[in-house]
Structure formats: C-alpha cells, structure tokens
C-alpha positions as CSV (number, residue, x, y, z in Angstrom):
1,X,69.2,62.9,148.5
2,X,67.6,65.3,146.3
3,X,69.1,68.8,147.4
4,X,70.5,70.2,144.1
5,X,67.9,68.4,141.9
6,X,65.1,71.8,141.9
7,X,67.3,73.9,140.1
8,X,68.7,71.5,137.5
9,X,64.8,70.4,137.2
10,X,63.5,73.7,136.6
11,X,66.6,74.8,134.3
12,X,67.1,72.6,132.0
13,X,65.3,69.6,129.8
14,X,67.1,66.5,130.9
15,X,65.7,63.6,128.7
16,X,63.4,63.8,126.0
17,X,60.5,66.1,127.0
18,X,57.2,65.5,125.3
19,X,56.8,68.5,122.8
20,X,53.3,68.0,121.0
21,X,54.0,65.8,117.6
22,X,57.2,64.6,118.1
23,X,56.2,62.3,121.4
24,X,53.0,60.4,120.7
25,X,50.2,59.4,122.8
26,X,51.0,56.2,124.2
27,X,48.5,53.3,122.7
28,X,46.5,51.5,124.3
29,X,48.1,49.3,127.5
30,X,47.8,45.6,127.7
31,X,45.1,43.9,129.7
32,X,45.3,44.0,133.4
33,X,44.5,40.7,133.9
34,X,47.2,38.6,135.2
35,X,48.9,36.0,133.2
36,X,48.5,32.4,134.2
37,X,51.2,30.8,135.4
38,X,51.3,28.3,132.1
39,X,51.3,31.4,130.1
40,X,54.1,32.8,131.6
41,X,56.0,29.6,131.1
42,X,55.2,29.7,127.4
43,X,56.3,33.4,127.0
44,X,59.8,32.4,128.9
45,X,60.4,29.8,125.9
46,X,64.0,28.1,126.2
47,X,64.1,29.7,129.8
48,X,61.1,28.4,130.9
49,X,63.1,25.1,132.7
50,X,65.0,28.3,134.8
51,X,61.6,29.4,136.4
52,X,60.2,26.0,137.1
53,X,63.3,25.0,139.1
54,X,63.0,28.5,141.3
55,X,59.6,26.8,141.3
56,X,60.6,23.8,142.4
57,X,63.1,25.0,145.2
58,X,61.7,28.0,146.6
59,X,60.3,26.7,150.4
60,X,56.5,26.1,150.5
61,X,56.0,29.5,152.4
62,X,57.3,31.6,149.7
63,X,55.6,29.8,146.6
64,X,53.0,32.0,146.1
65,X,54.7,35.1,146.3
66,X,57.3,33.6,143.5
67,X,54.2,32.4,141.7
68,X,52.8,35.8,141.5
69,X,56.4,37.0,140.3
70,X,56.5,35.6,137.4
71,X,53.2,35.4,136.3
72,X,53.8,39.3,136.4
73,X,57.3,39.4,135.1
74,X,57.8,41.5,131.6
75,X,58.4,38.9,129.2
76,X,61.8,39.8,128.1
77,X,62.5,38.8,131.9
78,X,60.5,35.6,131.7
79,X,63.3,34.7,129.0
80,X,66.2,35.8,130.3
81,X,66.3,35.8,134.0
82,X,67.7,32.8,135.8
83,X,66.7,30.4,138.4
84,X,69.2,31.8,141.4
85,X,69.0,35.1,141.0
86,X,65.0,34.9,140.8
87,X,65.5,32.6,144.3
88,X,68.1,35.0,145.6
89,X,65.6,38.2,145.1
90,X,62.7,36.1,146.8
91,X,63.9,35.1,149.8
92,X,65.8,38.1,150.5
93,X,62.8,40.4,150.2
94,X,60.9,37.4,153.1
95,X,63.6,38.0,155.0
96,X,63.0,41.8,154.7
97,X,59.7,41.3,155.3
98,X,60.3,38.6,158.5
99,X,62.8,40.9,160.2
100,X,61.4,44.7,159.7
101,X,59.8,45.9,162.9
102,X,57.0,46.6,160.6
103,X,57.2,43.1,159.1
104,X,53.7,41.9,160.3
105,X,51.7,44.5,159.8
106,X,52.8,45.2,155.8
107,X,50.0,44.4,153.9
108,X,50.7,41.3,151.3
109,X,49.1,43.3,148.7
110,X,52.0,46.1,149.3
111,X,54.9,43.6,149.7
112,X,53.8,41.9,146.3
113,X,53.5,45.3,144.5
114,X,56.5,47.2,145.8
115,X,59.0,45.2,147.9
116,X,58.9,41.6,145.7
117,X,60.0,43.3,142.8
118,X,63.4,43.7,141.5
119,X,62.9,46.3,139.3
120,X,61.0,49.2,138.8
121,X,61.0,50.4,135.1
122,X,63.0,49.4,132.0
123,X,66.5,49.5,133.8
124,X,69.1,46.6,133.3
125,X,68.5,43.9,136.1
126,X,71.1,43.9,138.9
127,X,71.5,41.8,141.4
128,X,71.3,44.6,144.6
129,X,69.3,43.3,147.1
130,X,71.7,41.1,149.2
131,X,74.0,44.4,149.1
132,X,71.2,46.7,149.9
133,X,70.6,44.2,152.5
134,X,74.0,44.5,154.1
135,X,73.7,48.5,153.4
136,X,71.2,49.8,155.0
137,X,68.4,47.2,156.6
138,X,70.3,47.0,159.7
139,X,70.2,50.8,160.3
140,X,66.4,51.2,158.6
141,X,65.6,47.9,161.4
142,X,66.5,50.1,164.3
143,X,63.1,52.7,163.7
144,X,59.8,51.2,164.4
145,X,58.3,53.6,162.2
146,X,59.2,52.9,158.4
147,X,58.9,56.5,157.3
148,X,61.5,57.3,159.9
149,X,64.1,54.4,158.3
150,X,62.8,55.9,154.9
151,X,64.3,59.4,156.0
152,X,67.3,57.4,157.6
153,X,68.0,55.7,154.5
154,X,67.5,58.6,152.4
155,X,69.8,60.4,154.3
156,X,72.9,58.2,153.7
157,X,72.0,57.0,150.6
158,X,74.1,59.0,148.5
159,X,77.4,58.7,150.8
160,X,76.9,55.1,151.1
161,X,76.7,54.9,147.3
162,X,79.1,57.2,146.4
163,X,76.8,58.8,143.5
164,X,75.8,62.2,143.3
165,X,73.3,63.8,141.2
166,X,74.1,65.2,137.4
167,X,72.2,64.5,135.0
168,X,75.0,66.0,132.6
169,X,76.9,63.3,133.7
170,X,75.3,60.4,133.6
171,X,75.6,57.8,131.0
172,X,71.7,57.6,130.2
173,X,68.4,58.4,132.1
174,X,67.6,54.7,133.5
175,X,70.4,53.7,135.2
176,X,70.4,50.9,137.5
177,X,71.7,50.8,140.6
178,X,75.2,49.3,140.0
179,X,75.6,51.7,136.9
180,X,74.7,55.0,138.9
181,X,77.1,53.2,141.4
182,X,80.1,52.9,138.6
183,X,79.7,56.3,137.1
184,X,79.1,57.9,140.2
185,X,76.8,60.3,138.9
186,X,72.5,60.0,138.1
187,X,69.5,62.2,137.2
188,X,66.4,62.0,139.2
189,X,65.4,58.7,137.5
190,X,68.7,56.5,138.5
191,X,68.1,58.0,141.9
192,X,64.9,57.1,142.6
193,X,65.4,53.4,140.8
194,X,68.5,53.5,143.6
195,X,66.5,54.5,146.4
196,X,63.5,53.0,145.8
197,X,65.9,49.5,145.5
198,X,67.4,50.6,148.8
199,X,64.3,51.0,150.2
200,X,62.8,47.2,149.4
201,X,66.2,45.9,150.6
202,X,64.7,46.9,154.1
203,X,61.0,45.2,153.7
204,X,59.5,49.0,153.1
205,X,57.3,49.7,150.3
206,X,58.4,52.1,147.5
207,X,58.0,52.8,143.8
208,X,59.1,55.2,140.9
209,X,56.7,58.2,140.1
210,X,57.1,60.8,137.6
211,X,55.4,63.4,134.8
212,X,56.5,63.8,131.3
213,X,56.2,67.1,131.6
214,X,55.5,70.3,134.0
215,X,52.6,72.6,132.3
216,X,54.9,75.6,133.0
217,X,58.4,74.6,134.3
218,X,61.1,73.2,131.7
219,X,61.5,69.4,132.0
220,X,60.5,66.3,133.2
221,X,60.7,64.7,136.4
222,X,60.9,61.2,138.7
223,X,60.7,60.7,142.2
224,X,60.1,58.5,144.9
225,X,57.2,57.3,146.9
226,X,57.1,55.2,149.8
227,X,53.3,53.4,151.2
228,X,53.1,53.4,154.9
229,X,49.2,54.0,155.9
230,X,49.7,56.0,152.8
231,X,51.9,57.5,150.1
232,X,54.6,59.8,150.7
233,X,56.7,61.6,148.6
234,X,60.5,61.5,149.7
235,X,62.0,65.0,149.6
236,X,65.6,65.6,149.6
237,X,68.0,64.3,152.3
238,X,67.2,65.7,155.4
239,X,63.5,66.5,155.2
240,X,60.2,64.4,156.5
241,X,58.7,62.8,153.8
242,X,55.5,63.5,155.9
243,X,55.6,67.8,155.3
244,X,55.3,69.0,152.7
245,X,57.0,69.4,150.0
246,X,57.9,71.4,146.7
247,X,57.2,68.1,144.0
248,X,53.8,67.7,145.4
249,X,53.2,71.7,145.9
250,X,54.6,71.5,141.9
251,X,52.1,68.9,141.0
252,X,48.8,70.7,142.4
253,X,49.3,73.7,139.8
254,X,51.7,71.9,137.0
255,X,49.9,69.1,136.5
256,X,46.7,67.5,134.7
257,X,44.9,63.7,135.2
258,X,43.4,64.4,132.1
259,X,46.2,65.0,130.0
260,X,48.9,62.1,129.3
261,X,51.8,64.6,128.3
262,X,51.3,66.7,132.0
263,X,50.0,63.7,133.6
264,X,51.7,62.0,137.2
265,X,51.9,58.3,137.3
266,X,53.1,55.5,139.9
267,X,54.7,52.7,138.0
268,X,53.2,49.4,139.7
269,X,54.3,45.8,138.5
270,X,50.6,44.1,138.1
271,X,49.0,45.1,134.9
272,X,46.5,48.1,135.1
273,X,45.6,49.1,131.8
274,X,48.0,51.6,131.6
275,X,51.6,52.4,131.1
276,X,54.6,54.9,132.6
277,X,55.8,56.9,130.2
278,X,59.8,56.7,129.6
279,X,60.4,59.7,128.3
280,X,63.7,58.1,127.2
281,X,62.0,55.3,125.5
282,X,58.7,56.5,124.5
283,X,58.6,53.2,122.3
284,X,58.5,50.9,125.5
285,X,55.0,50.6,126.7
286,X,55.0,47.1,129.2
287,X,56.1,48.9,132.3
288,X,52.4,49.4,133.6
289,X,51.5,52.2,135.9
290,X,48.5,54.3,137.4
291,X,47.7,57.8,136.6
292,X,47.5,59.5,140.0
293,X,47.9,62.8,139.7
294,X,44.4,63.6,141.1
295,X,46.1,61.9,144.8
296,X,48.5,65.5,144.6
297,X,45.9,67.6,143.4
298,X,42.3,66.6,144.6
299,X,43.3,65.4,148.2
300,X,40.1,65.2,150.6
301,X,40.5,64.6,154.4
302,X,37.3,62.1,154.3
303,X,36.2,61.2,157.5
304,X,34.4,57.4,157.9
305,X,32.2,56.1,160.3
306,X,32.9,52.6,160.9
307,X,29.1,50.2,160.7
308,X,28.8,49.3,164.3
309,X,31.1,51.7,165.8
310,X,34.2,50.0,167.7
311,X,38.2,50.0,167.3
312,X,38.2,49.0,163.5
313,X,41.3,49.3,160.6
314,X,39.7,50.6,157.8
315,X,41.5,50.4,154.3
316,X,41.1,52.1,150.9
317,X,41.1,51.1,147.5
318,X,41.5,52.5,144.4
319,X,41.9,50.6,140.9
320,X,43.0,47.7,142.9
321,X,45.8,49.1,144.8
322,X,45.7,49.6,148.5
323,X,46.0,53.6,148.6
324,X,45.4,54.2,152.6
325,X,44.7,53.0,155.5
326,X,43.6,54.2,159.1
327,X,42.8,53.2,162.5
328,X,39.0,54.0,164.2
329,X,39.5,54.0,167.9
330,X,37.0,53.7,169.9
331,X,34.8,56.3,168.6
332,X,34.4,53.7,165.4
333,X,35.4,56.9,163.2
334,X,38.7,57.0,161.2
335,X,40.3,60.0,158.3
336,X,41.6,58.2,155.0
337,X,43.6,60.7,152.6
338,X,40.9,59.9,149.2
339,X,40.1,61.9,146.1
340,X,37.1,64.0,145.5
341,X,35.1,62.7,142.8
342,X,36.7,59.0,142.5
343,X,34.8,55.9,144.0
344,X,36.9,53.9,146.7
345,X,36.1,50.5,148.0
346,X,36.9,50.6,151.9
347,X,37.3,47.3,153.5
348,X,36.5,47.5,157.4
349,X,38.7,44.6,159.5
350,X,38.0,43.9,163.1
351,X,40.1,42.6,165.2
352,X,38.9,39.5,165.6
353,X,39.5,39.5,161.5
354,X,35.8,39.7,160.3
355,X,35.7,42.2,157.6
356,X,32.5,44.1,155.5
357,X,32.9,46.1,152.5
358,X,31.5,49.4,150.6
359,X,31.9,51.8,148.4
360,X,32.3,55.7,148.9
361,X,32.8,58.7,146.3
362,X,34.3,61.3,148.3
C-alpha cells in the first residue's frame, strides 16, 4: 500500500510539522474515566432520543458493546450521529466478529477498542463498513491467521479503492474513506484511516499511529497497526507485517517518549489521559491516544514463568490496553514482547478459565 510513501516522507513536509513556538504543547487531556451512560445522553442534547432508540433496538447480545459506544463517543458525535447508522455500524462489526475465523478468540477488550469503532481520528463520519464488508471480509475470511488477511487486504487495498498515494493531491490530510475514494488520491493519514476501516470491516483489530515529527528526517508521519498476540506495523503492499520494517527501524533512532513534538502515539477511542496530535488541527485535542514510542524503541523479549507450570495463555497490560499475549505450553513458560523499565500487569488464564494476576517491570 505504502510503496512510494518513504521518499515523499523523507522529502518533503506534508502537513503542518511541529516547529518549536509555532505548534504548542498540547494541554492537559480529559479524564480517562468513562462517561456514564446518562452523561452521554445529556452531552447528545436534541439527539439524545437518536441514541436511546439504537438503544432500544439493538438485540440483547449486542447492548453492551453499543453501551460502551456511546458512552465513549466524542461529543460532537453524541449530537449528531443518528440512530441507523449507529445500529448499522454495530451489528456489522458482530457480524465481523461472529464470522472471522479468528472470531472467538478476539479479545472483547480488542473488538471494543479497535474494531467497534467507526472512526479513528477527527475525519468526517462515513458510512463504510457494509462496503468494506462486501470488499474485502470474504477474501480476509479465507486466512486463519489475521495477519495473513491483514497482508491480503493490504495488498488489494489500493486497486480495490482506486486511490493512490499523493499527498500533493489530496484535498486535506484527514480524509475519510469515501473522500480518499472520490479524489482518488491520499497521504499517509487518509491511507491508514482507509485501511485501518478496511481492516475492522473484516473483525481484525487495527488503529491509526503516527509522530509529529522525525528528530532528523523532514516531516511527519501516520501509519497502521494491527493487534493479533501483538502490534504490528503494516508495511507497504507486499511485505509481512511481522519483519521488519523501515517505520519501526525509523522510530528506534528518530524518535523520543519523552518529548511530545518527536513522540509516537496509538490513537485508542477510551479516554487515557492523553491525546493524538493532528498536526493538521493542533487545536483538536478529544481524540485520545497512548504514547508508545518506547514499544519501537525499548522492546525486551521477557520470558515468564507461569505459577504452577502447565499449558497457560498469559496476557499483558499496559495503561489498560491489552499490548500482548502468549501461549505457555507445557513447559508453563511463555515470551511477551514488553518494555524495559515500564510495569505490566500479566493476567495468567487456564483453560479451564481460572485466572491469577501480577505485576512485572521488565
């Protein structure tokens, strides 16, 4: 997807690159607690009969994924989105979720997060997924594993969309995916919103991540990730998203956690305390996000032993998100890609579904 994006990334300044003074540091994020359901109905205002009847009709097995929706939503969304299309993006992502091979074994945490959503940072709202749907879940279904529909996706995606990348010609940085679509053109921001859309379509986890600026090269940049046992970055069509690759070989010496401007961040949709940078709208600050640049740069291979040996899936967490997740065999020991220097909690679920908890710093 990405094949002529290096160049064009390390040439030129595409949309407003942080230069000291002129791009401030972003103020402090809103709280990450979640929103009550109540309170999101009193942010929707005169919309607020809209979200009860997607309330009211969504079936009983999907209400608390809808629930969580909206008591999440941005509240510009809360008054302005409408009943079917909320009910239209629900069910479509369960039926992603009921029909992937994968289906079962996606975490709820992940779907919520990364698949549920029908966005991903301040572009205008489309209604995709049905299309992506009919696009691509078919071909993604036929893989078992979803890094392998990921690349298969990937691969097609600009074809199937007809839009190319040129970020001369597109009409503004955050496209969404039916504008990419009618100008036929994006930068690395509409294409990741398009893929990263494409990719829920199918029931697979993905989000937007990007850095204001490189330390060194000239410009900032977006990209994708997608969550299967862990994040992986998805190169340009063709390529693995499991080797490696020249964004995250970028990130480990143009990059800094402790430095907003040069920092890498994940956009999520739960609140965290902190917000994605839109470099093209440094004034937006509700798209919230996690810094995660020390994930590209301060990798460890850490190696568990599960308590009381035994086949065991062990998962890790980081700032509330589930960041990996590995399989002990018999030998009760399992290797989670973690951070050095930043506390995890690992949750440890036996098969019979009894879990115990603890806490490691790698």
């Amino acid at each position: 997807m990405l094949g002529t994006l290096l160049a064009f990334v390390l040439l030129s300044a595409p949309q407003g690159v942080p230069t000291g003074a002129q791009c401030p540091t972003p103020a402090a994020a809103p709280s990450p607690t979640l929103r009550t359901l109540d309170q999101s109905l009193a942010l929707a205002g005169a919309n607020a009969g809209e979200l009860r009847a997607a309330l009211e009709a969504i079936e009983p097995s999907a209400r608390e994924d809808l629930e969580w929706l909206v008591r999440t939503m941005p509240p510009q969304d809360l008054a302005t989105l409408r009943s079917g299309y909320l009910l239209r993006n629900v069910r479509l992502a369960e039926r992603a979720r009921a029909s992937a091979p994968w289906g079962r074994d996606l975490p709820p945490e992940l779907f919520r997060q990364y698949v549920l959503p029908y966005a991903n940072l301040n572009e205008r709202r489309d209604d995709w997924r049905q299309d992506f749907l009919d696009r691509f879940a078919a071909g993604a279904w036929k893989f078992t594993d979803p890094i392998d529909a990921v690349r298969w996706i990937n691969d097609r995606l600009m074809q199937e969309c007809k839009v190319g990348f040129d970020w001369t010609k597109r009409i503004k940085t955050e496209q969404s995916p039916y504008e990419s679509m009618q100008v036929g053109w994006a930068s690395c921001t509409g294409m990741s919103i398009l893929l990263v859309d494409a990719c829920r379509a199918a029931g697979i986890p993905a989000r937007v991540t990007g850095i204001p600026a490189w330390t060194q090269a000239t410009g900032n940049h977006n990209w994708v990730e997608v969550w299967w046992d862990r994040w992986y970055i998805v190169p340009e069509a063709g390529k693995d998203p499991r080797q490696p690759d020249w964004v995250r070989d970028q990130c480990r010496t143009q990059s800094r956690a402790d430095d907003w401007v040069h920092a890498v961040y994940a956009a999520t949709w739960r609140p965290t305390g902190t917000h994605f940078p839109l470099c093209w709208a440094f004034e937006i600050e509700w798209v919230p996000a996690l810094n995660v640049t020390r994930f590209l740069t301060d990798e460890v291979a850490h190696r568990v032993t599960v308590p009381g040996g035994g086949p065991t899936t062990v998962e890790a967490r980081w700032r509330g998100d589930l960041v990996a997740r590995a399989r002990a065999g018999a030998d009760g020991t399992a290797t989670l890609p973690l951070v050095r220097g930043e506390p995890f909690e690992l949750a440890f679920v036996r098969p019979d579904g009894s879990r115990s908890a603890t806490t490691v710093t790698p």
